[in-house]
C-alpha positions as CSV (number, residue, x, y, z in Angstrom):
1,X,-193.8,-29.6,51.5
2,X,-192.0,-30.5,48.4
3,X,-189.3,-27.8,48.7
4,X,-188.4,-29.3,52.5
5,X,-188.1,-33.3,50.9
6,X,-185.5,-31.6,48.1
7,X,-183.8,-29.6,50.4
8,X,-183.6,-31.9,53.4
9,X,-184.7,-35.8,52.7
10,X,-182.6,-35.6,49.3
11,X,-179.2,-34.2,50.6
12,X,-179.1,-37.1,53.5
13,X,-180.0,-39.5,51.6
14,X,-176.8,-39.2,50.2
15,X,-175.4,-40.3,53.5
16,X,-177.7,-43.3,53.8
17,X,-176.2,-44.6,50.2
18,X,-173.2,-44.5,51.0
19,X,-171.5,-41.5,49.2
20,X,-172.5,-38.5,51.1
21,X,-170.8,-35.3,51.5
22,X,-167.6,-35.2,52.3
23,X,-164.3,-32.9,52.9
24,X,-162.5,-33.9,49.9
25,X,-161.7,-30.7,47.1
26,X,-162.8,-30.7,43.7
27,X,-159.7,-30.4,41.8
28,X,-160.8,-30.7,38.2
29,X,-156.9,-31.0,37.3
30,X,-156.4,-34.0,38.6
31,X,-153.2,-36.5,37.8
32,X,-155.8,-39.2,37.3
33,X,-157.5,-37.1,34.4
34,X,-154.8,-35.8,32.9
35,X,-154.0,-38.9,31.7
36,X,-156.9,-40.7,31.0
37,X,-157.4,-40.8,27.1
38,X,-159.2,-37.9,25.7
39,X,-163.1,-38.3,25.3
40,X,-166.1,-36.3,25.5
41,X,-166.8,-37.3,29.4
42,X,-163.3,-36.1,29.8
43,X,-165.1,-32.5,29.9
44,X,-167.2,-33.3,33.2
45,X,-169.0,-30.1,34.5
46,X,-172.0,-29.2,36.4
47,X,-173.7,-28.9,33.0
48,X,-173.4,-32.8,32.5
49,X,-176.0,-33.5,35.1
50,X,-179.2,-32.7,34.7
51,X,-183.5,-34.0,35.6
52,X,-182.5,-37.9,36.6
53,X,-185.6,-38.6,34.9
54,X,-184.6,-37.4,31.4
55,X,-181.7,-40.4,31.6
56,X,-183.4,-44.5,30.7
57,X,-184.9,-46.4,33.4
58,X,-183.2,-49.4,34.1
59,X,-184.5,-51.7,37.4
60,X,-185.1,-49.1,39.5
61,X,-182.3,-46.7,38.9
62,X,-181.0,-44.2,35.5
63,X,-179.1,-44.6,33.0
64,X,-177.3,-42.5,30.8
65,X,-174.0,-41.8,28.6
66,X,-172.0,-38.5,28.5
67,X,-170.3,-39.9,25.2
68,X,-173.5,-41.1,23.0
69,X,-173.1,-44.8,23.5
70,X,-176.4,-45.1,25.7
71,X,-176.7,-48.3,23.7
72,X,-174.1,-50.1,25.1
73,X,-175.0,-48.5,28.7
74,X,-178.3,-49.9,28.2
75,X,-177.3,-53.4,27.3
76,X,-174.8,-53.7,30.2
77,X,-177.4,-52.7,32.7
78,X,-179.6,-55.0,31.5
79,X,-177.6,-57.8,31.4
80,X,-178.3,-60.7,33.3
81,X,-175.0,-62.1,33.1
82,X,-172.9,-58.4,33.8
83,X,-170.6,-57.0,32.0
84,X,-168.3,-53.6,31.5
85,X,-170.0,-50.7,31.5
86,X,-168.3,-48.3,28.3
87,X,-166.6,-45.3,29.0
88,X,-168.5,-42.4,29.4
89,X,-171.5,-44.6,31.2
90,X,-173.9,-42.6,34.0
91,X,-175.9,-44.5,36.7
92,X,-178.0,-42.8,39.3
93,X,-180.1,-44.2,41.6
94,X,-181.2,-40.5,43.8
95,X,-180.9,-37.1,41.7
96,X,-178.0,-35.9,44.5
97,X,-175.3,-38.9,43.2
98,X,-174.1,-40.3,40.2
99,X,-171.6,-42.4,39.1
100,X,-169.4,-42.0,35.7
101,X,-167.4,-44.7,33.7
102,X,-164.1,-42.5,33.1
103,X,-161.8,-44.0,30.4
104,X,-159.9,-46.9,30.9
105,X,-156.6,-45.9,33.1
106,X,-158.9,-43.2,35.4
107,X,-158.7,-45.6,38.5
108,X,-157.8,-49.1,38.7
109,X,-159.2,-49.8,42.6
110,X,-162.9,-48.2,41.1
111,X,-162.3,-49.9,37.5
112,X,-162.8,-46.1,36.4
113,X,-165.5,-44.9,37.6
114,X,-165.6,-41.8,39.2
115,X,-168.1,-40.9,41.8
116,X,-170.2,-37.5,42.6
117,X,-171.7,-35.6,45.4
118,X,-174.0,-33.4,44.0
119,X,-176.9,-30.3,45.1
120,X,-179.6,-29.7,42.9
121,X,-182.1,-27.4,42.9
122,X,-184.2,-25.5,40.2
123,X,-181.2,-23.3,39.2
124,X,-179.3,-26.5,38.2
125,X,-176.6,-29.0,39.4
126,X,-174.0,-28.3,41.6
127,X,-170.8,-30.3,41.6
128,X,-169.8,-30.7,45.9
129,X,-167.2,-33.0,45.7
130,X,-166.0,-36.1,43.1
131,X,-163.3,-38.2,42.6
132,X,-162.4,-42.3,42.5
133,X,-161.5,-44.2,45.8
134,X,-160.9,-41.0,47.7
135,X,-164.4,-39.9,47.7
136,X,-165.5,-40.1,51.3
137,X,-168.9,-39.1,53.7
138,X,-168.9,-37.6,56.7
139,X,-168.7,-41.1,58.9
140,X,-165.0,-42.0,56.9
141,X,-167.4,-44.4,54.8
142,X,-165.8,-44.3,50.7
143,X,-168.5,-44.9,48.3
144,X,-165.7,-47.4,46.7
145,X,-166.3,-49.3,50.0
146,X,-170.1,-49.9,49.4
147,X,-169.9,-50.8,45.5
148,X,-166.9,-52.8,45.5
149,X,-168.8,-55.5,47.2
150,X,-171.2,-56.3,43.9
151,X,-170.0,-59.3,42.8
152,X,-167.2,-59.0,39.9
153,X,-169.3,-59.3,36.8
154,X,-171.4,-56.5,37.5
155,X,-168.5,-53.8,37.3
156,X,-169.0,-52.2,40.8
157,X,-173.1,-51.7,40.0
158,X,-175.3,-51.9,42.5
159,X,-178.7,-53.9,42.5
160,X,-180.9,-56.3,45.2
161,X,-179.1,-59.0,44.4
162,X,-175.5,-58.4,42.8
163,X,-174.3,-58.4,46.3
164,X,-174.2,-55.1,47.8
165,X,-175.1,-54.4,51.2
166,X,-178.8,-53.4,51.4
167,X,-179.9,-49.9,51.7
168,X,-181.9,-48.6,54.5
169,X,-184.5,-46.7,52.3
170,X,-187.3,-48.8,50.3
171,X,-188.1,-48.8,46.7
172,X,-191.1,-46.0,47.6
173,X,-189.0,-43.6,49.2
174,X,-186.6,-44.0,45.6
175,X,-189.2,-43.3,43.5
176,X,-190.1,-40.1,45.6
177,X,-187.0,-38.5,45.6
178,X,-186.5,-39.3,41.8
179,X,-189.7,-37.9,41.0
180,X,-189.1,-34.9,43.3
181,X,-185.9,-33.9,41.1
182,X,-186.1,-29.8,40.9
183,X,-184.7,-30.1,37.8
184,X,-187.3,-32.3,36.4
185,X,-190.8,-30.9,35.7
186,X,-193.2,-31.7,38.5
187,X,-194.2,-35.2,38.9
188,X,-197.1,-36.1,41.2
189,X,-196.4,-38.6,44.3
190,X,-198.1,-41.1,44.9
191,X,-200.1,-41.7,48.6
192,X,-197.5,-43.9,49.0
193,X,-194.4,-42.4,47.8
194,X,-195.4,-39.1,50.2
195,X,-196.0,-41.3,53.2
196,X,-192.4,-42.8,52.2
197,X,-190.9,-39.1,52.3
198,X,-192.6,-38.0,54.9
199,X,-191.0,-41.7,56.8
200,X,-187.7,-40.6,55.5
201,X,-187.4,-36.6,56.8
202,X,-188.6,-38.8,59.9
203,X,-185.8,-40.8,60.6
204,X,-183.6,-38.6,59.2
205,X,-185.1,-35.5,62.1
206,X,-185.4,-33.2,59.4
């Protein structure tokens, strides 16, 4: 049962969230970064993603920082008020996306982040596709489109109430695919957060 969520439930979710597969090629040579400044998370590879669970918990998504300064990650994402998330920032709310703060002059229209479509399994991460505004899922939907609609302060960072548009999967069936990372050790579910999976693979006809 637990090998049919990750392989099924956890890839479409993707395109519930709002940055789903899409058609659009990896090109790790990029103009955009080229000439970003040079810093650690400058060197993104499959290597820099790893058990979602391993990152810090903040609300009711992860939080991490490919440069060291989880600090400063941390204290953004905590922040009442908002704020700008430092280079080199990860957030990742489902183990198959994640969001990175590139340096400043990545992509103005994402204020630098750069976005990721990712397959996990037990073997590791697999980059699919990435990139800024371009990054698209199969309906044409840009996961720029769904984040640029938190309100200014918050730095394109989703949360119940910094103005995004609602997801259409609860806080349960979060915390199942989290805890259902292959990369993580095992985790056990909750009644509650299989019942949630089991809704999700559901709706989704898998």
């Amino acid at each position: 049962m637990r090998t049919r969520i990750l392989s099924s439930g956890m890839a479409l979710t993707l395109l519930l969230t709002g940055c789903g597969q899409n058609e659009v090629a990896n090109e790790t040579g990029s103009s955009a970064e080229s000439s970003a400044t040079a810093l650690p998370s400058e060197n993104i590879t499959e290597a820099s993603f790893g058990c979602i669970s391993e990152l810090t918990a903040v609300d009711r998504f992860f939080v991490g920082n490919l440069n060291g300064d989880i600090e400063a990650t941390i204290a953004v994402a905590q922040a009442e008020e908002g704020g700008v998330y430092p280079p080199g920032s990860v957030v990742q709310l489902v183990p198959t996306e994640v969001m990175v703060k590139r340096a400043p002059g990545f992509s103005a229209k994402t204020r630098d982040w750069e976005f990721f479509d990712l397959e996990v399994t037990a073997d590791g991460t697999k980059i699919l596709t990435r990139g800024a505004d371009e990054v698209v899922n199969r309906f044409g939907n840009s996961c720029l489109e769904c984040h640029e609609k938190a309100q200014p302060q918050f730095d394109l960072v989703c949360k119940t109430d910094h103005g995004c548009d609602p997801i259409p999967i609860n806080d349960v069936m979060i915390r199942g695919l989290q805890k259902t990372d292959p990369r993580c050790a095992p985790q056990e579910l909750t009644a509650e957060e299989k019942q949630g999976l089991e809704a999700l693979q559901a709706a989704l006809g898998t």
